[in-house]
N, C-alpha and C positions, 0 to 999 in steps of 0.2 A: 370369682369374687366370693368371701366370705361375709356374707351378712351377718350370721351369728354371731359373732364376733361381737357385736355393741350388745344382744340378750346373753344373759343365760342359759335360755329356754327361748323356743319362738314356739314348740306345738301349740296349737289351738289358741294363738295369739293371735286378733281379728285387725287387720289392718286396710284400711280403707284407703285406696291411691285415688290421687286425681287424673284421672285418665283425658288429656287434651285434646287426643286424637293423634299425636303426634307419635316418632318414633320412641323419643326419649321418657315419657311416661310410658307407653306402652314395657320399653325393656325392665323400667323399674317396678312395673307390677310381675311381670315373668322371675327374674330375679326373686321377688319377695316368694311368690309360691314355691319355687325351687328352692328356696332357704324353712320352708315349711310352717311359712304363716297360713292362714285362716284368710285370705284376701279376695277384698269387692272393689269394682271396679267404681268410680264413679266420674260423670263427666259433670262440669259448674257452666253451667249457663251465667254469664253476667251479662249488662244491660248493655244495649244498642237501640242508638237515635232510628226515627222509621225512616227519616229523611236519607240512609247509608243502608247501602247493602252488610252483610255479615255473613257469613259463611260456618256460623253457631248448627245449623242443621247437619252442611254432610262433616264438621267436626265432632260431630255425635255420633253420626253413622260408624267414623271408622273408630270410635271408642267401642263401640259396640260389639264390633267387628271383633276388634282384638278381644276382649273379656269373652267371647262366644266362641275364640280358638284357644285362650287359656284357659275355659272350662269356668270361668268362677261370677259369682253373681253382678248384676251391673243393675248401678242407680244413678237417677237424674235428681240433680238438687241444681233449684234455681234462685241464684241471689243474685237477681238483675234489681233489685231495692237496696241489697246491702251495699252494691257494687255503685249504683248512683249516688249513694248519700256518703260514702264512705272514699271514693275514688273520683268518679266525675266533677259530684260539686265542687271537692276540695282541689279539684285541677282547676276549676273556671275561675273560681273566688283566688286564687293564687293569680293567678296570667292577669284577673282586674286591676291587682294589684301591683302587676309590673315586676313578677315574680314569675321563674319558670320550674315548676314542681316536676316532680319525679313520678307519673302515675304506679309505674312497676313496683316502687317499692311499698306503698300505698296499697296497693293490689294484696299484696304478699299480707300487709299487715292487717288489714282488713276483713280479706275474703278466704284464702289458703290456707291464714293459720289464724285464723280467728274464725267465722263463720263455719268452715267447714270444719273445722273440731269442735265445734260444739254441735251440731248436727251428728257427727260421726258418732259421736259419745253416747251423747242420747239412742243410737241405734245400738249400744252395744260396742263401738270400736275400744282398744285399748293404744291404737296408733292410726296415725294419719301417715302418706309417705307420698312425695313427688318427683318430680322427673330434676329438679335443678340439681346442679355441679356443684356443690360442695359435702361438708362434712362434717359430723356430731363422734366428738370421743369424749366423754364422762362430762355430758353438760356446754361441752366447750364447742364452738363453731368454727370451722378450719374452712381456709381455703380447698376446691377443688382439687384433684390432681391437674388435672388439664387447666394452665392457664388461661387459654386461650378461649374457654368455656366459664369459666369460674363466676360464680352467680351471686357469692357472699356478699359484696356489694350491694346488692339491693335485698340484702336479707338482714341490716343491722337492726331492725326495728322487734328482732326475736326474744324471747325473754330463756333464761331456763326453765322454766315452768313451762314455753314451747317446747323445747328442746328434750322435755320426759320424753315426749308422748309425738316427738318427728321422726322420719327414716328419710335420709337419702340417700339410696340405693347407689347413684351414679357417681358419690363423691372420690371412690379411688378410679375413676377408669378414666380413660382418654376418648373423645368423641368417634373416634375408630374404631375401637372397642365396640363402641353400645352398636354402631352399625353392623359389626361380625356377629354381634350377640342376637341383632332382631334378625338376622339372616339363619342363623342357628337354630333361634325358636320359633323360625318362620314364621312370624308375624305379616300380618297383611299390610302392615305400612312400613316395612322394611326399608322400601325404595323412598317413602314420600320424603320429599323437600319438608326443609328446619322452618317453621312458621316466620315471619317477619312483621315487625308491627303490632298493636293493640287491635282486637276484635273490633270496639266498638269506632273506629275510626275509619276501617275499609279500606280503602282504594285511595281516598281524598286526601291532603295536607291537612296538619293540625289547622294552621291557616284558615280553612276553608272550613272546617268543624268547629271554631270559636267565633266564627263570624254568626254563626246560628245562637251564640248565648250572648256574647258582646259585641256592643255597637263599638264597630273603630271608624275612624276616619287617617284618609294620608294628611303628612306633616311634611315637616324638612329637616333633611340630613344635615346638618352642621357639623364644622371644625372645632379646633382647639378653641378660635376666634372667635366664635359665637357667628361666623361667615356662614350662610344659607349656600348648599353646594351640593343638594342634590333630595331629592322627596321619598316615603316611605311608606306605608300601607299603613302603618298604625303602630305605635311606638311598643304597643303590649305583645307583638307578636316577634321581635326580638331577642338574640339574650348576648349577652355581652360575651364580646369574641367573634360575633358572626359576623362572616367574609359573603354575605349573598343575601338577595332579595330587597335590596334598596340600588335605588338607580344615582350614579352621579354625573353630576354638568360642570364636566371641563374641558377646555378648550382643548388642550390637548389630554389624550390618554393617557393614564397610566400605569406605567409596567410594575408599582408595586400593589398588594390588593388592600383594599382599606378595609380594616376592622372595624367592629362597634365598641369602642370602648365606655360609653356612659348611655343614659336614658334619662327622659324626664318625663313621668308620665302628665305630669300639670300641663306640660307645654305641649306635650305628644309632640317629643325631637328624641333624636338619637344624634349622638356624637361619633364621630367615626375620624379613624386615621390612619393613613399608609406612614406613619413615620415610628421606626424602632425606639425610638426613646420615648416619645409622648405614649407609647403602646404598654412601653414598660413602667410607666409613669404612672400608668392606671390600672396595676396589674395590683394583687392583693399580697399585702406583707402579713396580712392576721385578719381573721373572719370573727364577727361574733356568732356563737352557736344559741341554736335552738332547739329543743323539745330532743334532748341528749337520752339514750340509753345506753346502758351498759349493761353485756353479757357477761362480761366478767372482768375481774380487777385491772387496774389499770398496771401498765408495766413500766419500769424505768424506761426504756424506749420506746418508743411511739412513733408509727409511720402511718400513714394517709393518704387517700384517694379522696378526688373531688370530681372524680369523671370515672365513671364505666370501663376498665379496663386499661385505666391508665397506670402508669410506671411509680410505685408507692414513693414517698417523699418523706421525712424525718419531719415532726411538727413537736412543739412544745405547747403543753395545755395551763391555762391561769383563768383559772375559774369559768368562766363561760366564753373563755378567745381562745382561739387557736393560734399560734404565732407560726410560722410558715418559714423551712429551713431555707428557702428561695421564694421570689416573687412569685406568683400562683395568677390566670384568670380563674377566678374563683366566680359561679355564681349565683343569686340569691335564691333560695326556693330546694337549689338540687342539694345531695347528699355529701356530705363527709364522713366517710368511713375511716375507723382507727386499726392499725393490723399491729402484733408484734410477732413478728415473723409472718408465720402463714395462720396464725390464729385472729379471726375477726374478736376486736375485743369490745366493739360495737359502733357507734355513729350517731349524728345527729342531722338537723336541717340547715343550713347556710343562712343566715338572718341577714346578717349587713356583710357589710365587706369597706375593709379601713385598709388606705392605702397608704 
């Protein structure tokens, strides 16, 4: 892989990776010193409840690890403060809300590339650089090569003013690749398992970690009807579309699965249906948008995600709605991301959803 490619120059260019402990930062600090950066490792402590275990220690250990078999200097920066007020509150104050937020991308915009380049800078960095799957070519934010990894998704919230001063190292390789590659530079975590999950959440269900900030109480699952047909843990723990975790009372069973289609936090009910029409009946024709950036200009065509890895959709934009080329469950809180083609042209928050 050619990293030089995006400098003219990298000698004596100091660039600070965030090293998670995992494989895929690790390969992309290996990568930047073989391209002939100036590169310190550094691991980010963010916040965890005491009440949850976290496993923040031996993820430090094998950052350590690796920067102490690439030779180059390694630092601990801790924004377990930036990470609370900037990710956690704003996940809790959301879900109060009867809204399900997106912590990842939050994180990203928060801690990654915000906290930690301004720390890096102050120390002297001229570049920040992480382990995710995509790509920067003159400003511009591209899809991954590997779909199937591709991270741009939860990175619309980047500005180009990010994008001077980011490197991602893994955006032309395929997830097989980075594994030949830490096998290559014999890294010590070569072998280890792709993390899963948020740090500060552990072992537990979200479920069981907002029960610690909000009081919920069970409800009742209601139809179309406004018929009581089944009870629920508490309406904010929810999100529309979801097939699980609410119980139903009928006589007989049924072989189709009922969806959540609506919420009412006033009443703490959720409305649920196994029937394909009333399903599509509640599905979303245009979303109104929230707290919108944009990397760059908008294109005659325009396609969209509203889910992580989902299969992009044709959308038209009219001022703050998004109109939707097909019915969407769309829902309020998570991301919409705009691509034209394989360039992220940036995203915003899900507000309402007009059916």
């Amino acid at each position: 892989m050619n990293i030089k490619s995006k400098r003219i120059s990298t000698s004596g260019k100091k660039v600070f990776v965030g090293l998670s402990g995992g494989v895929d930062s690790a390969v992309s600090a290996a990568l930047l010193k073989e391209a002939g950066y100036d590169v310190t490792g550094v691991f980010i402590k963010v916040w965890s409840p005491e009440f949850l275990p976290c496993s923040w220690r031996e993820e430090r250990r094998d950052a350590m690890r690796v920067a102490a078999h690439l030779g180059i200097p390694f630092l601990f920066f801790d924004f377990s403060d930036e990470y609370k007020r900037g990710v956690v509150d704003y996940m809790i104050k959301e879900y109060k809300l009867g809204r399900t937020p997106n912590p990842d991308v939050m994180c990203n915009k928060e801690v990654k590339f915000k906290a930690f380049w301004q720390k890096a800078r102050e120390l002297g960095a001229d570049y920040i650089a992480t382990g995710h799957y995509a790509e920067t070519d003159s400003l511009v934010l591209k899809e991954g090569r590997d779909k199937k990894k591709d991270q741009s998704y939860f990175l619309w919230t980047l500005t180009q003013d990010d994008l001077k001063h980011t490197l991602f190292p893994l955006g032309k390789l395929l997830k097989g690749n980075v594994r030949q590659l830490a096998k290559k530079y014999k890294l010590p975590v070569a072998s280890k398992k792709d993390s899963q999950g948020i740090c500060f959440i552990g072992d537990v269900s979200m479920e069981d970690f907002l029960k610690e900030f909000i009081v919920s109480k069970t409800g009742h699952v209601i139809n179309k009807k406004k018929e009581k047909i089944g009870i629920h843990k508490g309406a904010l723990h929810y999100t529309l579309g979801q097939r699980h975790g609410f119980e139903i009372s009928l006589n007989e069973p049924s072989a189709a699965p009922f969806y959540v289609i609506s919420k009412d936090m006033k009443t703490n009910t959720i409305t649920v249906s196994n029937n394909k029409k009333e399903i599509l009946e509640h599905s979303a024709e245009q979303i109104v948008l929230h707290g919108a950036n944009w990397i760059t200009e908008l294109r005659a065509t325009v396609d969209a995600r509203i889910r992580y890895r989902q299969r992009k959709f044709p959308v038209r934009l009219d001022g703050d709605k998004v109109i939707f080329s097909r019915k969407q469950v769309a829902v309020p809180g998570q991301s919409i991301v705009f691509y034209h083609k394989n360039v992220c042209l940036g995203g915003g928050i899900i507000d309402k959803v007009l059916l």
